[in-house]
TORTI-875661 format. One record per residue (C-alpha): residue number from 1; residue in one letter; z, x, y. Coordinates in Angstrom, 2 decimals. Layout:
N
<atom pos="NUM" code="A" up="Z" east="X" north="Y"/>
...
//
This chain:
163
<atom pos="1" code="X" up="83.10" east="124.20" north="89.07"/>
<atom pos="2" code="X" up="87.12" east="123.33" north="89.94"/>
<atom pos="3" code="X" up="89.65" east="122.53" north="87.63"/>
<atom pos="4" code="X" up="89.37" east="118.57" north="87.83"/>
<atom pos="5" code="X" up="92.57" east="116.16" north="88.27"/>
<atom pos="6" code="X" up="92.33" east="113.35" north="85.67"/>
<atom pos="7" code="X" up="94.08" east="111.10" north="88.40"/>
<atom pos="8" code="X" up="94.65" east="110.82" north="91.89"/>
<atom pos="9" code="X" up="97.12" east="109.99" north="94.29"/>
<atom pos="10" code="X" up="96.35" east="108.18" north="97.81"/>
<atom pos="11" code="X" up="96.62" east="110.87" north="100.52"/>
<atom pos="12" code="X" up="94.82" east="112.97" north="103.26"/>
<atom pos="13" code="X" up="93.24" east="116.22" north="102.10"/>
<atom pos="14" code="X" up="93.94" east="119.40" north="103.21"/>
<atom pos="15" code="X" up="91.26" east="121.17" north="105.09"/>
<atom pos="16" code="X" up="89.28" east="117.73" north="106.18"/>
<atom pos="17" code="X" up="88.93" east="116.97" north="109.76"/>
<atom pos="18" code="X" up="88.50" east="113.46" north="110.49"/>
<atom pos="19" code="X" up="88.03" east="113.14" north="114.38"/>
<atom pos="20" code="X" up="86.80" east="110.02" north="116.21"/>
<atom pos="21" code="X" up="83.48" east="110.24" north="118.08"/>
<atom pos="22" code="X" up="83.31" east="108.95" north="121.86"/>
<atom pos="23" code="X" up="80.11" east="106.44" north="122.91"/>
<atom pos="24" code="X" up="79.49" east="107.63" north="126.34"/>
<atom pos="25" code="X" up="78.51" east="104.28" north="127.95"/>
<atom pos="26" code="X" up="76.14" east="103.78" north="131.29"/>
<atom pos="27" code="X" up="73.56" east="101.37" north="131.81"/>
<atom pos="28" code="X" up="70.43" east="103.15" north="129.80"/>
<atom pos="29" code="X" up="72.92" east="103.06" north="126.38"/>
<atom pos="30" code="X" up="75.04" east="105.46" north="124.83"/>
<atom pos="31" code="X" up="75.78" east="109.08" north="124.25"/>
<atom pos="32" code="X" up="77.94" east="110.92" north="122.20"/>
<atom pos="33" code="X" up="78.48" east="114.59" north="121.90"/>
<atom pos="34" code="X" up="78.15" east="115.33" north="117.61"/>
<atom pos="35" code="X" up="79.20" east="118.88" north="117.78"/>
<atom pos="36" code="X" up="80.49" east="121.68" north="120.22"/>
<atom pos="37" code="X" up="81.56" east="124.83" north="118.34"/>
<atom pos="38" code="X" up="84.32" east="125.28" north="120.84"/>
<atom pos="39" code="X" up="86.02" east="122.18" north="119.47"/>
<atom pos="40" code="X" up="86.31" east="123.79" north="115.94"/>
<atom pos="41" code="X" up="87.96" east="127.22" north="116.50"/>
<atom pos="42" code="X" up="85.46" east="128.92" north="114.07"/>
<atom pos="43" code="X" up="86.12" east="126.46" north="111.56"/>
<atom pos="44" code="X" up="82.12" east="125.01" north="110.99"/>
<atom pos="45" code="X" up="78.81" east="126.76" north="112.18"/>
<atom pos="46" code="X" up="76.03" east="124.43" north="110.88"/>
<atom pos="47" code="X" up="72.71" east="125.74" north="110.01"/>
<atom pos="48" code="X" up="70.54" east="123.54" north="109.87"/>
<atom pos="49" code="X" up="71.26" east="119.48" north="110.24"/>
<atom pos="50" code="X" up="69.38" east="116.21" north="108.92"/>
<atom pos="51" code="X" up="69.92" east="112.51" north="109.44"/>
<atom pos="52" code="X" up="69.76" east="110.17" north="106.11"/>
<atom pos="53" code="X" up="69.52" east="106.15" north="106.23"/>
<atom pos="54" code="X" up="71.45" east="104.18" north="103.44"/>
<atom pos="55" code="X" up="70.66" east="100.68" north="102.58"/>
<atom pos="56" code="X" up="73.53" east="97.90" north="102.82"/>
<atom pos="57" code="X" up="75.32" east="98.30" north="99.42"/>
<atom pos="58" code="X" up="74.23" east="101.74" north="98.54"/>
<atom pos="59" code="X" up="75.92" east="104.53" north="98.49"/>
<atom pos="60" code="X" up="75.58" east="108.50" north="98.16"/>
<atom pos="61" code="X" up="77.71" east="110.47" north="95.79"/>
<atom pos="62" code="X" up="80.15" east="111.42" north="94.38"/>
<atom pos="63" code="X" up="79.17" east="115.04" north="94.75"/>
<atom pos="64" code="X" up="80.69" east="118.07" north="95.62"/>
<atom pos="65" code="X" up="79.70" east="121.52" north="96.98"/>
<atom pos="66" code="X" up="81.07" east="124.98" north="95.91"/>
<atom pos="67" code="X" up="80.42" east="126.83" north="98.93"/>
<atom pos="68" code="X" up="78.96" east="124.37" north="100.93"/>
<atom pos="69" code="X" up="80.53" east="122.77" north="104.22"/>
<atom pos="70" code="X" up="79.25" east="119.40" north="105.45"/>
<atom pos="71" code="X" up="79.76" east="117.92" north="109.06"/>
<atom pos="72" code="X" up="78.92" east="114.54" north="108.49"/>
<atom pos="73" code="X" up="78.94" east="111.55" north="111.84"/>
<atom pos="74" code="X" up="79.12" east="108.09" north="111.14"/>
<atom pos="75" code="X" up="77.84" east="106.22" north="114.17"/>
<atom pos="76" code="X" up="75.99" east="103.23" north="113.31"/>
<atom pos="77" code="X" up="74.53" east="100.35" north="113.12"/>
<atom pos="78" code="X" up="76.52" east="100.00" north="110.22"/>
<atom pos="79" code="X" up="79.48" east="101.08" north="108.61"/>
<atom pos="80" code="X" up="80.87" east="102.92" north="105.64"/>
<atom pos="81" code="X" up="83.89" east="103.91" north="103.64"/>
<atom pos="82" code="X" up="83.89" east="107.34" north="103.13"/>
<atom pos="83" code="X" up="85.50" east="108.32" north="99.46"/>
<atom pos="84" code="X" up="87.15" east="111.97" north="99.25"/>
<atom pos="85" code="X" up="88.92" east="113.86" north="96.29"/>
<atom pos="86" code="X" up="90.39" east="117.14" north="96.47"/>
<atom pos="87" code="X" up="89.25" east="118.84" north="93.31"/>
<atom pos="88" code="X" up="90.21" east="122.30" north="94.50"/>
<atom pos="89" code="X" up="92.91" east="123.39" north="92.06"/>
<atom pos="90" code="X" up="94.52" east="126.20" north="94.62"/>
<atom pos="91" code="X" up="94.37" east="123.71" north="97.42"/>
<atom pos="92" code="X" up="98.51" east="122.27" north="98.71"/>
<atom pos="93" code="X" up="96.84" east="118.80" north="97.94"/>
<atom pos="94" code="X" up="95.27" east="119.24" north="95.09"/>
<atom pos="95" code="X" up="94.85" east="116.01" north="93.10"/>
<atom pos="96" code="X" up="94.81" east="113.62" north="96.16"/>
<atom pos="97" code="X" up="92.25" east="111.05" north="97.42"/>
<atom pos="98" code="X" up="91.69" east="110.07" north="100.69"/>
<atom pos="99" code="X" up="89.37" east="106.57" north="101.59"/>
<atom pos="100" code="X" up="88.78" east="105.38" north="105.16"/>
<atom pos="101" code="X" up="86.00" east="103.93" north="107.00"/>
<atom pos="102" code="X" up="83.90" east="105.24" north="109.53"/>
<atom pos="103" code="X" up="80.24" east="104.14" north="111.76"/>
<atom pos="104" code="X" up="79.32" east="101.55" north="114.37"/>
<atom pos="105" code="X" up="83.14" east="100.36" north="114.52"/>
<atom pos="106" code="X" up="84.71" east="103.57" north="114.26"/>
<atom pos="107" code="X" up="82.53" east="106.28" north="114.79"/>
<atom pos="108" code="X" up="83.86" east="109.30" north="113.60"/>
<atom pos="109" code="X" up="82.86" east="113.36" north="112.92"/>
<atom pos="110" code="X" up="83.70" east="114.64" north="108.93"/>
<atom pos="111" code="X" up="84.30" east="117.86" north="107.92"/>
<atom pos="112" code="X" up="84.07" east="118.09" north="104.32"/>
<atom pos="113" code="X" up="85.01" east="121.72" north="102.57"/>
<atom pos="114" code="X" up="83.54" east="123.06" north="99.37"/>
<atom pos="115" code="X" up="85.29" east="121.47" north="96.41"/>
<atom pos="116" code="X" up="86.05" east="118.36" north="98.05"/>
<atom pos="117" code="X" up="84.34" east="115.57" north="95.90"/>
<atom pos="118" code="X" up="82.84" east="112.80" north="98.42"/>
<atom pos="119" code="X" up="80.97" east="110.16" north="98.68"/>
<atom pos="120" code="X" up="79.79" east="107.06" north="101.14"/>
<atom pos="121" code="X" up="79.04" east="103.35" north="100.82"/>
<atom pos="122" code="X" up="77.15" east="101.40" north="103.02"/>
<atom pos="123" code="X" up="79.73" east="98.21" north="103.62"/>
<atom pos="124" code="X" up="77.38" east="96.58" north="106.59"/>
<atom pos="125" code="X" up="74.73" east="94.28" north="106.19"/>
<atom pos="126" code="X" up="72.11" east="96.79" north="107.96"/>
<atom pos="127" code="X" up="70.75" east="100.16" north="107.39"/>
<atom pos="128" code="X" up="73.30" east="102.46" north="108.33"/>
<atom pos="129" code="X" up="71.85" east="106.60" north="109.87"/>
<atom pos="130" code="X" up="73.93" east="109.51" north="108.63"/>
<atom pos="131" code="X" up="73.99" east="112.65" north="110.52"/>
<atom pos="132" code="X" up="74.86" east="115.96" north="108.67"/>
<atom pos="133" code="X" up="74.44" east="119.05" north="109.84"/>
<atom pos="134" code="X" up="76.03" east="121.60" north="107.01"/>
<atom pos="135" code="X" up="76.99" east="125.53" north="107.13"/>
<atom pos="136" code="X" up="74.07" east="126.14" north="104.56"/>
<atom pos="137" code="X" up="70.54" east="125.51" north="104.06"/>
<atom pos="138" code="X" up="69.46" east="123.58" north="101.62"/>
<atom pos="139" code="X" up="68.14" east="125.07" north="98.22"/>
<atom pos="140" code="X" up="68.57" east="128.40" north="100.45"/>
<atom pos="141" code="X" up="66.28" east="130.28" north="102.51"/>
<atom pos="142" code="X" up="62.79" east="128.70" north="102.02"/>
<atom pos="143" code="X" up="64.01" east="126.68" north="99.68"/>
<atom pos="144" code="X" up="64.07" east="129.75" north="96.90"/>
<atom pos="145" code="X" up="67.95" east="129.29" north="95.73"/>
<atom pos="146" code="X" up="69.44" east="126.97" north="93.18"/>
<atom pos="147" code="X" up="70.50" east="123.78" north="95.34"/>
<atom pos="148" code="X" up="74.65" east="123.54" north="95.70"/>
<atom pos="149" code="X" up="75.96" east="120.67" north="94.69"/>
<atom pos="150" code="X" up="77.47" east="119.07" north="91.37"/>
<atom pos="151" code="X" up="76.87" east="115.79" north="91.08"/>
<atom pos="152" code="X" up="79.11" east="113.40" north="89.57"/>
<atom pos="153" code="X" up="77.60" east="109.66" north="90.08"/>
<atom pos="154" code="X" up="76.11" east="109.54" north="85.99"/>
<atom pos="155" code="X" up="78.92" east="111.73" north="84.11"/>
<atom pos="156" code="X" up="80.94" east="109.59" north="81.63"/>
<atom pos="157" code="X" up="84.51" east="109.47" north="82.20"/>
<atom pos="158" code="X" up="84.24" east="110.80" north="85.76"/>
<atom pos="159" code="X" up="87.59" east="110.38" north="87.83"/>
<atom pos="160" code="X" up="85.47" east="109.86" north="91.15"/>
<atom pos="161" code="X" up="84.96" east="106.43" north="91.31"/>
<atom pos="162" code="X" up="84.23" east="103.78" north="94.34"/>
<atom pos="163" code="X" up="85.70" east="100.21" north="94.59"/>
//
């Protein structure tokens, strides 16, 4: 686990991508492209991919990965503010948090690296989908290897907290 920041300053993070995802409109609906590996110069090769559905109100996290990249998409029908802290103690922006909201109004692609602390909320009034598709399975290959990820949503005192 990373050296933790007791406080954190309003920023963006080093090593995130935050890009904006493009509804391809016509008159059966929509489209839009998720993920083309030429896009991200080598940065992300997912592995495997799943899509989640959060109730209005809820959210997921704070958690954190230590090897562990995710690519999230916010598209809809709802929306969400997406919490990150950068709890990476040799990263330039160490320390800072970065809050912003992504799905059916702004749909947007997230690359989160390991050590970045993050979270989502649910801010609509419907069920919102989540699409991740990470650079590692889950709980490893056939599900044999300890599962990646350190949660912090029940530790006392935690520094990761949503609004």
């Amino acid at each position: 686990m990373t050296e933790m920041a007791t406080r954190f300053k309003p920023g963006k993070i080093h090593d995130v991508v935050v890009r904006p995802l493009t509804k391809f409109l016509d008159d059966r609906g929509w489209l839009a492209e998720l993920f083309r590996y030429d896009e991200l110069e080598g940065q992300m090769l997912p592995v495997m991919s799943y899509l989640s559905m959060t109730k209005p109100g809820i959210a997921r996290g704070p958690h954190e990965h230590l090897a562990q990249t995710d690519f999230f998409c916010f598209l809809g029908p709802s929306n969400f503010k997406i919490y990150l802290w950068d709890a990476r103690s040799d990263s330039p922006t160490f320390g800072v948090s970065q809050s912003f909201y992504a799905g059916l109004d702004s749909p947007r692609m997230v690359i989160v690296p390991p050590g970045v602390v993050h979270a989502y909320k649910n801010v609509g009034i419907e069920n919102g989908l989540v699409f991740n598709a990470p650079d590692a399975l889950y709980a490893g290959e056939g599900k044999q290897a300890p599962v990646d990820e350190i949660r912090h949503e029940e530790a006392e005192g935690s520094p990761f907290s949503l609004d």
